[in-house]
Backbone as CSV, one residue per row, in Angstrom:
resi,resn,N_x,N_y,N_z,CA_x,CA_y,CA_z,C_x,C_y,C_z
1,UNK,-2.768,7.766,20.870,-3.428,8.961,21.333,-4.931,8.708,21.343
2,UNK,-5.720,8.927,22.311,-7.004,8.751,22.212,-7.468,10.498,22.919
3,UNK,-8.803,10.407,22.220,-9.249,11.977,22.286,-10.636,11.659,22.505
4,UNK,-11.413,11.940,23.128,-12.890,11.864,23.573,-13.365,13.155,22.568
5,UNK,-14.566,12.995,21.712,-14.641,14.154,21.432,-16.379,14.552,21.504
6,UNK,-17.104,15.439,21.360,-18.504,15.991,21.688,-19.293,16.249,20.597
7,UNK,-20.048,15.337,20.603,-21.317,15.546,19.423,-22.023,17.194,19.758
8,UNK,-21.900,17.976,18.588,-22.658,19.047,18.910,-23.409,19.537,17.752
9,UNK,-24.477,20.389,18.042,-25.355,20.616,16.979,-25.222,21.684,16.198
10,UNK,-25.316,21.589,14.931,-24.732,23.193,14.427,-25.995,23.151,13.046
11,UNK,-26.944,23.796,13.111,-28.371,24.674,12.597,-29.026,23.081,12.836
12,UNK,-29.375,21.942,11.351,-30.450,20.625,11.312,-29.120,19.847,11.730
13,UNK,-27.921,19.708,11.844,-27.014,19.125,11.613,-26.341,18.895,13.194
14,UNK,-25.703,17.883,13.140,-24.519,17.219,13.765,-22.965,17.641,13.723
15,UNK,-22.504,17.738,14.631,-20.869,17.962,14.398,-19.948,17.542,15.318
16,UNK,-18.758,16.745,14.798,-17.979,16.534,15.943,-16.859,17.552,15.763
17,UNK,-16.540,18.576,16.640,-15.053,19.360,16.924,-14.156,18.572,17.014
18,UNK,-12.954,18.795,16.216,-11.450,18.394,16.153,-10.473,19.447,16.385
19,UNK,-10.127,18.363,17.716,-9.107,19.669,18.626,-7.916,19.719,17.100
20,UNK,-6.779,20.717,17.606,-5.854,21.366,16.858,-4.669,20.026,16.745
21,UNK,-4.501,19.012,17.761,-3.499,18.390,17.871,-4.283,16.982,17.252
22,UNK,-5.572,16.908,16.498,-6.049,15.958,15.976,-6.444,16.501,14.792
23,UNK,-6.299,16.996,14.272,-6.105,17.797,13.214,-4.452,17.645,12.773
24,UNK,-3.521,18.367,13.306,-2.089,17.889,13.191,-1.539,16.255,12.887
25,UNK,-2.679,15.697,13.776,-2.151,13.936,14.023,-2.703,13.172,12.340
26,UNK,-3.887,14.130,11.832,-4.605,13.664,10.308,-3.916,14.274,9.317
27,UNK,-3.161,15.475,10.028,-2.478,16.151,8.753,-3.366,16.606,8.083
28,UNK,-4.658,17.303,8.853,-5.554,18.232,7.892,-5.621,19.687,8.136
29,UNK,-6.775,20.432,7.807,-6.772,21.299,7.697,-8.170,21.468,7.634
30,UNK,-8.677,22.915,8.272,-10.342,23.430,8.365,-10.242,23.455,6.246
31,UNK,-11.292,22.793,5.937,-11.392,23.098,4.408,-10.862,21.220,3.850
32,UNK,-10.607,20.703,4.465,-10.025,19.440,3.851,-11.101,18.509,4.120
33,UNK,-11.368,17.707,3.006,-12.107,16.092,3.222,-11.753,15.055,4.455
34,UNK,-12.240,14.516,4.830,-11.932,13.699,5.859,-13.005,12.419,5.475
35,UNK,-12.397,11.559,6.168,-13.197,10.047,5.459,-13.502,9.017,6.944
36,UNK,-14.731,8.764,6.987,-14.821,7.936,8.389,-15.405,6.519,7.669
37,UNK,-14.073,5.526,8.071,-14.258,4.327,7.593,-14.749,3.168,8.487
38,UNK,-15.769,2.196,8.455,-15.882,0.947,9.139,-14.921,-0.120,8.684
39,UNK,-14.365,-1.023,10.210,-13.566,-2.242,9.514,-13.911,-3.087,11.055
40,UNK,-13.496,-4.368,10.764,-13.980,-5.205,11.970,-12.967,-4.964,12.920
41,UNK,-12.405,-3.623,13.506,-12.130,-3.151,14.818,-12.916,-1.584,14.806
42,UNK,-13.421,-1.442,14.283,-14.099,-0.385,14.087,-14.105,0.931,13.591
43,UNK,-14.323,1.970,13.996,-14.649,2.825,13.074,-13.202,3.930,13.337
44,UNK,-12.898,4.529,11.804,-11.586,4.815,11.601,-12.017,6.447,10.811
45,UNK,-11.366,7.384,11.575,-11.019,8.797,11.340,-9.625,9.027,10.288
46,UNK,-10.008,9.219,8.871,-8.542,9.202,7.925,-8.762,10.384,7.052
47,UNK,-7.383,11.077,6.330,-7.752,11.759,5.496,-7.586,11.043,4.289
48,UNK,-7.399,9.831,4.104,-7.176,9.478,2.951,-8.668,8.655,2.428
49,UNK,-8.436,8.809,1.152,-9.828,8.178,0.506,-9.766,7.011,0.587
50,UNK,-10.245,5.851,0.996,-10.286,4.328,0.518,-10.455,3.733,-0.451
51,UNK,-11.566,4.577,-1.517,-11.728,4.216,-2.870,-10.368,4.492,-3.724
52,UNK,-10.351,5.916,-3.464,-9.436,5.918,-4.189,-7.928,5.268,-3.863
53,UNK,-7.618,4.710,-2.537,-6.677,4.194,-1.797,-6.720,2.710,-3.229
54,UNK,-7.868,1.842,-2.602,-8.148,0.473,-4.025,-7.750,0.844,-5.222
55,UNK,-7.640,1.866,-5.324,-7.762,2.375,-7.232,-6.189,2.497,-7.336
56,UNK,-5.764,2.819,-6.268,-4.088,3.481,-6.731,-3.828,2.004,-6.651
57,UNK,-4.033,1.020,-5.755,-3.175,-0.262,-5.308,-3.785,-1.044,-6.857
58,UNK,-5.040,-1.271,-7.422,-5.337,-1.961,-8.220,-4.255,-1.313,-9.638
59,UNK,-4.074,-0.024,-9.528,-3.266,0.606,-10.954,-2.141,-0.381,-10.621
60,UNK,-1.486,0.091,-9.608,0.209,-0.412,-9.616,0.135,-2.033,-9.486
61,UNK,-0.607,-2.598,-9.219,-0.320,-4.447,-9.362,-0.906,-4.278,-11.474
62,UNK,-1.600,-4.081,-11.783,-1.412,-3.945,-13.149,-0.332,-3.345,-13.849
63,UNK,0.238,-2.081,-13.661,1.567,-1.787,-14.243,2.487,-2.358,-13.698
64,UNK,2.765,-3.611,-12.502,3.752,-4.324,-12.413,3.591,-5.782,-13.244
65,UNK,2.299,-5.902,-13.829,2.126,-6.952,-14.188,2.228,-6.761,-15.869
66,UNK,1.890,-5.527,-16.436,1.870,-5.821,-17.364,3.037,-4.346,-18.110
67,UNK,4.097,-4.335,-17.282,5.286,-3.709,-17.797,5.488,-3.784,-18.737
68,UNK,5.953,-4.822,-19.662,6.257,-4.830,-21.015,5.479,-3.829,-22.003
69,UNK,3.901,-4.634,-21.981,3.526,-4.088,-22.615,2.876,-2.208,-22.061
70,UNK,3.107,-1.880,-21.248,3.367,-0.132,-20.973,4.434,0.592,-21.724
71,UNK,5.528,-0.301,-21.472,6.730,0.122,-22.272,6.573,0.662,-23.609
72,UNK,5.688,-0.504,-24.277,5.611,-0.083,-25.972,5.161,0.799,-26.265
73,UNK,3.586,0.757,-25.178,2.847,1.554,-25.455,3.124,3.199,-25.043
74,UNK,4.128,3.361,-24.469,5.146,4.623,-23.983,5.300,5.240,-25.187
75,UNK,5.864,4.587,-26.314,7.198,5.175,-27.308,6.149,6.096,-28.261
């Protein structure tokens, strides 16, 4: 899906409008965070955080690595 969308000005500020069916396609909502990421194809419209995206992937390769000792530390 590609969507052209319109830089517009709203009071000192900048804004881009997000039609209703790009909104649906992010699974957001007026009131929700949105995250605009750079990568070497370029620039990426997500609702998900990236930091915190690293943080969840860095937890779970540590609790697969160090299972045992989670276990103990469970009881």
């Amino acid at each position: 899906m590609n969507t052209t969308l319109k830089i517009t000005k709203i009071g000192n500020s900048a804004a881009v409008i997000l039609t209703k069916e790009v909104l649906a396609q992010l699974r957001a909502e007026v009131g929700d965070t949105i995250h605009l990421t750079q990568s070497p194809e370029g620039w990426h419209l997500t609702p998900y955080d990236p930091a915190f995206e690293k943080q969840m992937a860095l937890a779970e390769q540590i609790m697969r690595e160090d299972r045992d000792i989670l276990k103990v530390l469970a009881k």
